[in-house]
C-alpha positions as CSV (number, residue, x, y, z in Angstrom):
1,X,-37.3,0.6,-8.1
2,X,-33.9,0.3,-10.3
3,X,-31.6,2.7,-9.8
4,X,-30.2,4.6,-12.6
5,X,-26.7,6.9,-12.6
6,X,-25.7,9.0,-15.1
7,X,-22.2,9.6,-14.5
8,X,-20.6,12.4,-16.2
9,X,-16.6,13.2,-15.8
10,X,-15.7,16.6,-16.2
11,X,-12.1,18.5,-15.7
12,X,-11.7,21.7,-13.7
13,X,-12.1,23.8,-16.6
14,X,-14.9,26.5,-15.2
15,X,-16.8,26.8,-18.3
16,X,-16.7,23.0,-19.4
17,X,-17.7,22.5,-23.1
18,X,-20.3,19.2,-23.3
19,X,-21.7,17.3,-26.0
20,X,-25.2,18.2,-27.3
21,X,-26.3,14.7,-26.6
22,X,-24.8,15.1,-22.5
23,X,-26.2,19.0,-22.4
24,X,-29.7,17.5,-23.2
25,X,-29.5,14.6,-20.7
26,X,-28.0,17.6,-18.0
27,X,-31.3,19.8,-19.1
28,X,-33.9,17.0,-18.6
29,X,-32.4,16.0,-15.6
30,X,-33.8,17.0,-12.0
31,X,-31.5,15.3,-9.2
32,X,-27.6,15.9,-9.5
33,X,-24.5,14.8,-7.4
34,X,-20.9,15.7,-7.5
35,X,-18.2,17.4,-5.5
36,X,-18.5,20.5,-3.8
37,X,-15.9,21.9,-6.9
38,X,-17.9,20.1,-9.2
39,X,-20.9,22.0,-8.0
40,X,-19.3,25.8,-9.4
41,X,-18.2,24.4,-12.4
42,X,-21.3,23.1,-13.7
43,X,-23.8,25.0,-11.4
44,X,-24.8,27.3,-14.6
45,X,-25.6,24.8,-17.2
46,X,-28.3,23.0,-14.3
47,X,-32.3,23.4,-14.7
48,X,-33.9,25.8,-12.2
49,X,-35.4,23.7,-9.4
50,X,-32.7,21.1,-9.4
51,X,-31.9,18.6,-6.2
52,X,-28.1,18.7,-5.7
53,X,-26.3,16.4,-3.5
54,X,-23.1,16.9,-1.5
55,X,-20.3,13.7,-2.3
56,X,-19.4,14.2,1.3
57,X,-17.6,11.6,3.7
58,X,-19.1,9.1,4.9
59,X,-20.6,7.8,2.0
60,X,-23.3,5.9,3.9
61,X,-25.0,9.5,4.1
62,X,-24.7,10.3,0.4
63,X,-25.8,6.9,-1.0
64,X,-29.2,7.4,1.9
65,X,-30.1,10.4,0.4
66,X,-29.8,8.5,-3.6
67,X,-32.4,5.7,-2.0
68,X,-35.2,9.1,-2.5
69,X,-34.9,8.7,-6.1
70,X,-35.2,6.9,-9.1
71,X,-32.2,8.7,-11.2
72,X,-29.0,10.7,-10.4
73,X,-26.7,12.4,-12.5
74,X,-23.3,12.5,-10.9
75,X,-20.6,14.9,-12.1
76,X,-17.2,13.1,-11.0
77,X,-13.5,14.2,-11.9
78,X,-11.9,12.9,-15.5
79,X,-13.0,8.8,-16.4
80,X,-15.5,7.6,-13.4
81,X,-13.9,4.1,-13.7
82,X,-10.3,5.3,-12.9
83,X,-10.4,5.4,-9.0
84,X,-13.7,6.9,-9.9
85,X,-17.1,7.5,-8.6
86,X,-18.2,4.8,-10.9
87,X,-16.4,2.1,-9.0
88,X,-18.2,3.0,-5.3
89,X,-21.3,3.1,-6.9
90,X,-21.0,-0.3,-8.7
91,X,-19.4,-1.5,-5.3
92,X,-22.5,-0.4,-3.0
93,X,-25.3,-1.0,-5.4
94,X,-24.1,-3.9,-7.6
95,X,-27.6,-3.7,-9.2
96,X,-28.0,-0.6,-10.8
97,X,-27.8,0.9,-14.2
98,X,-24.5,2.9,-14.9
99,X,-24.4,5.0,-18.2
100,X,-21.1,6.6,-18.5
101,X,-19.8,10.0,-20.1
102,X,-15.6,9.7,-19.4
103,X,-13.9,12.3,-19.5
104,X,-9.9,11.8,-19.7
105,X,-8.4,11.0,-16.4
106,X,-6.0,13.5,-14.8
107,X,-2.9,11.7,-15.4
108,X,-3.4,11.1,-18.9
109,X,-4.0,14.8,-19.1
110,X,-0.4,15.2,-16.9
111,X,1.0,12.6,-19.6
112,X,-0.3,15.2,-22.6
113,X,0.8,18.4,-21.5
114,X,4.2,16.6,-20.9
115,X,3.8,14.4,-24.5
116,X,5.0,11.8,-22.2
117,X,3.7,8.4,-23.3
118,X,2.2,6.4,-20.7
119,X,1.4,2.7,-21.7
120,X,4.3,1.5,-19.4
121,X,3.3,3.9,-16.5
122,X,1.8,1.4,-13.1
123,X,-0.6,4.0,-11.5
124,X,-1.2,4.1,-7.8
125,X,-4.0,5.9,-5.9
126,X,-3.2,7.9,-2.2
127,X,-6.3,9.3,-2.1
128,X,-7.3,8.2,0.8
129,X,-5.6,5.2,0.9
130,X,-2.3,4.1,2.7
131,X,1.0,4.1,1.3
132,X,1.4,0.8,0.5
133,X,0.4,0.2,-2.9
134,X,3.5,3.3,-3.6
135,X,5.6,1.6,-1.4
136,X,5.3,-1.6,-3.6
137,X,5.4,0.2,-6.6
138,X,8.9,1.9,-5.2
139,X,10.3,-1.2,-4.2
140,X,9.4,-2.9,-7.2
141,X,11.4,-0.4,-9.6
142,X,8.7,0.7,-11.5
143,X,9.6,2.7,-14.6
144,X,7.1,5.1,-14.7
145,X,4.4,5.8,-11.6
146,X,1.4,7.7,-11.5
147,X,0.1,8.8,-8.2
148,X,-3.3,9.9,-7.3
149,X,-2.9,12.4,-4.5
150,X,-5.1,13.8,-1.9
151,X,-5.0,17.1,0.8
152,X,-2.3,14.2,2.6
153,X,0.0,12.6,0.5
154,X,1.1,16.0,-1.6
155,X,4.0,16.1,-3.7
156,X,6.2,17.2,-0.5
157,X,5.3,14.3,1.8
158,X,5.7,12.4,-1.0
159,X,8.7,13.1,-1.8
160,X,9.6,13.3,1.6
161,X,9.3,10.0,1.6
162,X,11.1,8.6,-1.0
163,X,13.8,10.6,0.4
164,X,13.7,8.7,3.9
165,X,14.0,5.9,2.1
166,X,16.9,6.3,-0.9
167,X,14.6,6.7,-3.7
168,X,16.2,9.7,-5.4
169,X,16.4,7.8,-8.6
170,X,13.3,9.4,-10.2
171,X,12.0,13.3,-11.5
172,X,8.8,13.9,-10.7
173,X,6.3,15.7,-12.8
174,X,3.2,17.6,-10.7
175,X,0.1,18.2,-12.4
176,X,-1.9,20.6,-10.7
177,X,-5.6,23.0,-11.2
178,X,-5.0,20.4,-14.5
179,X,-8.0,21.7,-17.5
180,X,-8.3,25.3,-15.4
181,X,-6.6,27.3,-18.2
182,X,-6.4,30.0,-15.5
183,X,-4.5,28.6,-12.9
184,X,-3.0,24.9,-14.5
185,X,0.8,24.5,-13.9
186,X,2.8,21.9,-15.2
187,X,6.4,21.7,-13.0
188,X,9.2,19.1,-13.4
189,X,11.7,18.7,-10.3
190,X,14.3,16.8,-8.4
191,X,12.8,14.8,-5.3
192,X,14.7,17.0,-3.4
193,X,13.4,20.2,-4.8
194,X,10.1,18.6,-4.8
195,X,10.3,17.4,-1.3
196,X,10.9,21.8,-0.6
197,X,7.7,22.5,-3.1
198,X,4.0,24.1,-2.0
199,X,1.6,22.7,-4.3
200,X,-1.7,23.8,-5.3
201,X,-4.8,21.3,-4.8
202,X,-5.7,19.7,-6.7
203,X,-3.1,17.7,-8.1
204,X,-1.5,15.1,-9.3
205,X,1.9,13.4,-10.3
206,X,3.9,11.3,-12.9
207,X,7.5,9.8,-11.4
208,X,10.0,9.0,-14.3
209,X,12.6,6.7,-13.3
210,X,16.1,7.9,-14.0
211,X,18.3,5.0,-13.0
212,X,17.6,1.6,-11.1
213,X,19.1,1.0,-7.7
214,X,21.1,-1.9,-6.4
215,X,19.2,-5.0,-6.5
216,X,19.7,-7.7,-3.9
217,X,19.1,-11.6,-3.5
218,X,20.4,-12.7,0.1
219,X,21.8,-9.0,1.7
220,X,24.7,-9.9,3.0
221,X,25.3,-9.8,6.4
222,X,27.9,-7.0,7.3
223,X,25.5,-4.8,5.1
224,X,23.2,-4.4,7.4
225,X,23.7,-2.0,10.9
226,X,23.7,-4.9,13.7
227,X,22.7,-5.0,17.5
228,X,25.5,-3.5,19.2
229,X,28.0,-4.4,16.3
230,X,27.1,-8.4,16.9
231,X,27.3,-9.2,13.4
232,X,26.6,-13.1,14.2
233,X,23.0,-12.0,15.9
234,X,21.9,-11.7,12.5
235,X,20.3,-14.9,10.0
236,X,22.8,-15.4,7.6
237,X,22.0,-14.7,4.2
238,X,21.3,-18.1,2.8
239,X,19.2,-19.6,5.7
240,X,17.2,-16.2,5.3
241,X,16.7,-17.5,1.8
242,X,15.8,-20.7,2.7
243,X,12.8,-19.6,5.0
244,X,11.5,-17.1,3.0
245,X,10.8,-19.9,0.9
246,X,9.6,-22.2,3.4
247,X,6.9,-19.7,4.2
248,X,5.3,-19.4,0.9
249,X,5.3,-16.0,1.0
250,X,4.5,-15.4,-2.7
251,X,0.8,-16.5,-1.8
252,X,0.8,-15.3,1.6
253,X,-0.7,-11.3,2.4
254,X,0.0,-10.7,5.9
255,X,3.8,-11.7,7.5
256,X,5.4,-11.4,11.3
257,X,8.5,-11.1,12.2
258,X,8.7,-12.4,16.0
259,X,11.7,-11.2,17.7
260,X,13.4,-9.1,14.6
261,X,16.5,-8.2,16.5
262,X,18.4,-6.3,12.9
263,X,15.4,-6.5,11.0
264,X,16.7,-8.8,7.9
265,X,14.3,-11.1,7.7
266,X,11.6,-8.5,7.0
267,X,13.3,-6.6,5.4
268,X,14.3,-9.2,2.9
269,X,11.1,-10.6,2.5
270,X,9.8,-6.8,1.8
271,X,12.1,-6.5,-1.2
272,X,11.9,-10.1,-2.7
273,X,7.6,-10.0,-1.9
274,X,6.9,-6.2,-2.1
275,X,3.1,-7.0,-2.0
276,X,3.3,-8.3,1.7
277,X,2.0,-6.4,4.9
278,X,4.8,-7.0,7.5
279,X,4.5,-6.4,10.8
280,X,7.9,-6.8,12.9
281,X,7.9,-7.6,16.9
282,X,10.9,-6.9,19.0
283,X,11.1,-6.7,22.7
284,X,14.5,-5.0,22.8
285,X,13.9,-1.3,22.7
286,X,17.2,-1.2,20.4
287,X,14.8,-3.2,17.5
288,X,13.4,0.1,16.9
289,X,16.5,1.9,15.9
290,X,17.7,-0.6,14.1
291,X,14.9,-1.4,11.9
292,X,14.7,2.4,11.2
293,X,18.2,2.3,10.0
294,X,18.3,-0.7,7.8
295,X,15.0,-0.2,6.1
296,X,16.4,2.8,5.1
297,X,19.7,1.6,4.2
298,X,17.9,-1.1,2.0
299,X,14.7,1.0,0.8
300,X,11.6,-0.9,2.4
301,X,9.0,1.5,3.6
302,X,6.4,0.3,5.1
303,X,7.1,-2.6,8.0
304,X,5.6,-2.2,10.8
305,X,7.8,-2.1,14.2
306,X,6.0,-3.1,17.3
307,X,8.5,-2.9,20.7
308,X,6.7,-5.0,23.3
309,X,6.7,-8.5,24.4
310,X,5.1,-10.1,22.1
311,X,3.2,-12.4,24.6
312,X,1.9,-9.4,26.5
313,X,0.9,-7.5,22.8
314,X,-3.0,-7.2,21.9
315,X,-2.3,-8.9,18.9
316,X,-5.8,-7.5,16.8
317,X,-4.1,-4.5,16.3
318,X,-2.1,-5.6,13.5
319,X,-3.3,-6.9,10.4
320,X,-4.1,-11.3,11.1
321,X,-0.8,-13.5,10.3
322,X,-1.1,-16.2,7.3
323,X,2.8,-16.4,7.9
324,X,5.2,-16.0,10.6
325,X,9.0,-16.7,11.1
326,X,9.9,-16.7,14.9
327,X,13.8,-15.5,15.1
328,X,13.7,-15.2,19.0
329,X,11.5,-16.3,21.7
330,X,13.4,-15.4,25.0
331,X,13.0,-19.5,26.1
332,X,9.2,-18.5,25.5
333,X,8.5,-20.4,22.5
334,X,5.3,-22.5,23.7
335,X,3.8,-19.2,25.2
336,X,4.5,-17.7,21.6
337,X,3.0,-20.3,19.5
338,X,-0.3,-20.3,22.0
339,X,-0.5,-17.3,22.0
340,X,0.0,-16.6,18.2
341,X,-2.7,-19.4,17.7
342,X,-5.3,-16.8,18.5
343,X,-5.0,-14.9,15.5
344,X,-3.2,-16.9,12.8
345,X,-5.1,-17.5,9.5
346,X,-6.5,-20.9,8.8
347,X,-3.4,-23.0,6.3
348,X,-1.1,-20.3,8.6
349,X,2.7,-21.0,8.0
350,X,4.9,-20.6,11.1
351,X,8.5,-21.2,10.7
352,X,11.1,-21.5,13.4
353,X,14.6,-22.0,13.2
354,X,16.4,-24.0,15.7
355,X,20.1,-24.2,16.4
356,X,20.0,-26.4,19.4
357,X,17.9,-29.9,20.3
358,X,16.8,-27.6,23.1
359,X,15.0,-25.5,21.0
360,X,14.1,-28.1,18.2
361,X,12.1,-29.7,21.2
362,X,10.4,-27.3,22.4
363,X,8.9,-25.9,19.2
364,X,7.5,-29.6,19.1
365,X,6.3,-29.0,22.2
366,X,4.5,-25.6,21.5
367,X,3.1,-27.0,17.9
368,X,1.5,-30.0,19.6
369,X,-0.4,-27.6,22.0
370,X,-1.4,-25.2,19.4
371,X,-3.1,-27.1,16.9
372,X,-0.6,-27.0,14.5
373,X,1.5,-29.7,12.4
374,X,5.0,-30.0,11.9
375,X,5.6,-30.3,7.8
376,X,9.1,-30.5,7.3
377,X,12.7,-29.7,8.2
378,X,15.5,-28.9,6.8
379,X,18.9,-29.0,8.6
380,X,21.6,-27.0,6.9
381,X,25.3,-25.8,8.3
382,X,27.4,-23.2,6.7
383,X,30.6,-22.7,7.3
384,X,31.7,-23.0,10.7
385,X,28.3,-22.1,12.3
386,X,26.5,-25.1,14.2
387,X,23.7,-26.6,11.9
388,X,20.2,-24.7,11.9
389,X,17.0,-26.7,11.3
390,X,14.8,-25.2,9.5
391,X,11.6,-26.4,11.2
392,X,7.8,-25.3,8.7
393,X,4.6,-25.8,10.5
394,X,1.2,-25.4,9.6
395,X,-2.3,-24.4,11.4
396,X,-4.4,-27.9,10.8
């Protein structure tokens, strides 16, 4: 039996106006799904002896109950292919028939009260998602952002956020009851004021970008806050530069920082590769204090910080490795890389650099008893610092 959906998007208007054509397939109809708000709005326009199902978490549940019949009709907010209804249904039941009735999307309706044109605006869901697809867009210097919200991620955590971080550089505009001509407000503020601001559910936001902030290429090194004011602890800027580019990052999803000490390396592969997951190791219980500082400083939310030895760590917590750069190893470095080996994606990238033949060898060592292959090095010397081989290995 081929499923069929109807889905119709709606507003929160509570008397919605629909087009003959959709008020005759809603009359004809017998099984209905939508939100629990969804449910009042359009309750009074449904036959008598309808079925109505809940679009209640989990999902499994609701698409159980769907396998009972033949056709649905699903009310879902605004266009049911903009982080719509439309999209988990094609996603769970790739075979059935979709007809579609779109309604405009909340944010274009936030765009049209404002007359704020929005063919440059990057839009980013929260609801009920993570913050890293904002965090990229933040980090990136997007002009415009829209953001899907959710009973979580209001406009005050938001905001909150962007304030940890330094991004004070946009107004935001909050959308909210949006179609309900009874209780639809439209308000314009300042991150801070917003970060102060109750908002009514539901809602949503537009984030204008005022001015752009500072840019950087290689942070230099007394920028950052340092382990107790040892400024030479840190990788200097251009050998950061160098391997970030010896671990591909630009195709890579997942990176670690091993031993993270100031947190530059991640933190300057978070600004020059936004799109990365990082996940940061430090054993000193300083790392955390300084990471919190300097991702601040240099506006990268979203690194993880793990404080723990890194050989003792149940590593399938965190989100599996196709690059790593190991900046300190305590005179563990075989134990790292075997233990590392357990997780790392296949064509991994590891990158070590070593500033003694100490150390070069026993990276060798650890490679050779890890299954991985030593690709290339690069030995460079600035200044009056010792030479630093840049040593790039890959998972055979």
């Amino acid at each position: 039996m081929k499923k069929t959906f109807v889905i119709i998007g709606i507003d929160d208007h509570p008397t919605p106006w629909f087009h003959p054509d959709i008020l005759r397939i809603i009359q004809e109809g017998s099984v209905f799904s939508g939100g629990i708000r969804h449910h009042e709005i359009v309750k009074p326009l449904l036959p008598q002896g309808n079925t109505w199902i809940n679009i209640t978490v989990p999902l499994d549940n609701v698409f159980s109950q769907y396998q009972l019949f033949e056709r649905v009709i699903v009310f879902a907010s605004g266009d049911p292919l903009f982080f719509g209804f439309a999209n988990t249904v094609k996603r769970k039941l790739p075979e059935a028939e979709i007809k579609l009735y779109p309604s405009f999307n909340s944010l274009q309706l936030l765009a049209h009260r404002l007359v704020l044109p929005y063919d440059d605006m990057h839009v980013v869901s929260l609801t009920g998602r993570p913050w890293h697809e904002f965090d990229q867009a933040l980090i990136k210097n997007e002009v415009k952002i829209g953001v899907l919200t959710d009973r979580e991620h209001t406009p005050a955590t938001i905001a909150d956020r962007m304030l940890t971080y330094g991004y004070t550089n946009y107004t935001m505009h909050i959308g909210e009851n949006l179609g309900n001509p009874a209780t639809e407000r439209v308000r314009t503020m300042t991150i801070q004021e917003a970060a102060k601001a109750e908002s009514q559910y539901p809602n949503n936001l537009i984030l204008v970008r005022n001015n752009s902030r500072k840019s950087y290429f290689g942070i230099p090194e007394d920028a950052f806050t340092h382990l107790n004011g040892r400024s030479k602890m840190i990788t200097k800027a251009p050998i950061r530069l160098l391997t970030l580019s010896a671990l591909e990052l630009s195709e890579k999803t997942s990176f670690w920082d091993i031993g993270f000490c100031t947190g530059s390396v991640s933190i300057e592969a978070k600004l020059q590769f936004p799109h990365l997951y990082i996940t940061s190791f430090e054993i000193r219980t300083e790392g955390a204090q300084l990471m919190e500082a300097n991702t601040r400083k240099f506006g990268t939310p979203g690194i993880t910080t793990v404080i723990e030895n890194f050989i003792q760590a149940d590593l399938s917590l965190y989100k599996a490795p196709d690059a790593v750069f190991i900046g300190g190893h305590g005179g563990k470095l075989k134990e790292i890389l075997c233990h590392l080996k357990k997780v790392l994606q296949p064509n991994g990238i590891v990158v070590f650099n070593s500033v003694s033949e100490e150390s070069k060898n026993l990276f060798i060592e650890g490679i050779e008893v890890s299954d991985l292959e030593l690709l290339t090095t690069t030995r460079v010397s600035i200044d009056e610092h010792n030479p630093i081989e840049i040593m790039k290995a890959r998972l055979k």
